[in-house]
C-alpha positions as CSV (number, residue, x, y, z in Angstrom):
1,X,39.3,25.9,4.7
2,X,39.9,23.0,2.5
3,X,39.3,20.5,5.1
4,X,35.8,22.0,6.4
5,X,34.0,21.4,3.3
6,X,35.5,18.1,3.0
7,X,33.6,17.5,6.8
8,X,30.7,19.0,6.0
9,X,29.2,16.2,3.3
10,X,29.1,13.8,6.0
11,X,27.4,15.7,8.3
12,X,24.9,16.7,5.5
13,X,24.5,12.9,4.6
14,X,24.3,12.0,8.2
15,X,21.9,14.7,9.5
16,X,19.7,15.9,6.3
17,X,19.3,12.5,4.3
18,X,17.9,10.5,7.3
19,X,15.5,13.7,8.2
20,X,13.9,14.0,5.2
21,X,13.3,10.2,5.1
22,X,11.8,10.9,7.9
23,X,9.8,13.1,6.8
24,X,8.4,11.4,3.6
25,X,7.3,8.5,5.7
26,X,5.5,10.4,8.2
27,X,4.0,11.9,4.8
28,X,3.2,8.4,3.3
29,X,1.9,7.5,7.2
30,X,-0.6,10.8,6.4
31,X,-1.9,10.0,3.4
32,X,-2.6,5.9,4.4
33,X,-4.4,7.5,7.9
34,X,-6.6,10.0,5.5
35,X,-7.4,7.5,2.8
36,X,-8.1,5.4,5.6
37,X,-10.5,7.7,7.4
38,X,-12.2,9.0,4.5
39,X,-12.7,5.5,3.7
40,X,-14.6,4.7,6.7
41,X,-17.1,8.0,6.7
42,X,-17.9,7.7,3.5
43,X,-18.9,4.2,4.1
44,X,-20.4,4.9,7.3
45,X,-22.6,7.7,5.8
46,X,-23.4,5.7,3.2
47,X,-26.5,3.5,1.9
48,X,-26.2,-0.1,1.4
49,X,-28.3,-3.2,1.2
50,X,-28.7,-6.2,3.7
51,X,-25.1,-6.4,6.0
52,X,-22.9,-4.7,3.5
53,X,-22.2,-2.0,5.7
54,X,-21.0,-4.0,8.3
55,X,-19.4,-6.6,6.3
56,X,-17.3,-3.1,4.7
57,X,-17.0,-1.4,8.0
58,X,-14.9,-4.5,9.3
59,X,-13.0,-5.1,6.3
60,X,-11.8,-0.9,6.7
61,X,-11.0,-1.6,10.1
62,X,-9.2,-4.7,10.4
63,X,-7.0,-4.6,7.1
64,X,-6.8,-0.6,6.8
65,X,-4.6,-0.4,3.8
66,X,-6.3,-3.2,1.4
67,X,-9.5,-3.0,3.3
68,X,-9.5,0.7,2.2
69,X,-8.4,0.4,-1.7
70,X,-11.0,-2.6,-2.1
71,X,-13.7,-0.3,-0.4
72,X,-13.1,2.2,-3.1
73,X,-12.9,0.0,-6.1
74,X,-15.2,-2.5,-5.0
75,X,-17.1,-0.8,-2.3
76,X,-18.3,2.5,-4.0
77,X,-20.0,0.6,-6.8
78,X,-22.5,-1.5,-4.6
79,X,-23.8,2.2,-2.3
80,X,-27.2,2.3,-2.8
81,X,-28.0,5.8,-4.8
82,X,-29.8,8.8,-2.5
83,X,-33.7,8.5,-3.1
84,X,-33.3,4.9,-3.9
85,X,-34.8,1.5,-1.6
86,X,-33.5,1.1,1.8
């Protein structure tokens, strides 16, 4: 009996470990895709003067993760408000 708990630890730190490292990344993956996406609607339905949107819309798509963060620090603060010029 001794000797099956002894073989178990490696079987849990060869089998569990590695699985839930799996799963944390496809969590983290998740999270980038949904920050990513909610990035690029709310930009998309939003107003903003001359070639902003376009100049934003690229940035989102072709650096995803930075293009994303910078959209909402930066990005957010130069929308045009609802009811305001076009």
């Amino acid at each position: 009996m001794r000797e099956l708990s002894i073989n178990l630890i490696p079987t849990f730190a060869m089998f569990v470990l590695p699985a839930f490292a799996v799963l944390l990344a496809f969590l983290f993956v998740g999270l980038l895709v949904v920050m990513w996406a909610w990035a690029l609607v709310d930009c998309l339905q939003s107003n903003f003067g001359g070639n902003d949107k376009v100049v934003w819309v690229l940035v989102i798509i072709l650096v995803p993760l930075i293009g994303s963060i910078l959209y909402f620090v930066i990005g957010r603060m130069q929308k045009i408000p609802p009811g305001g010029p076009r």
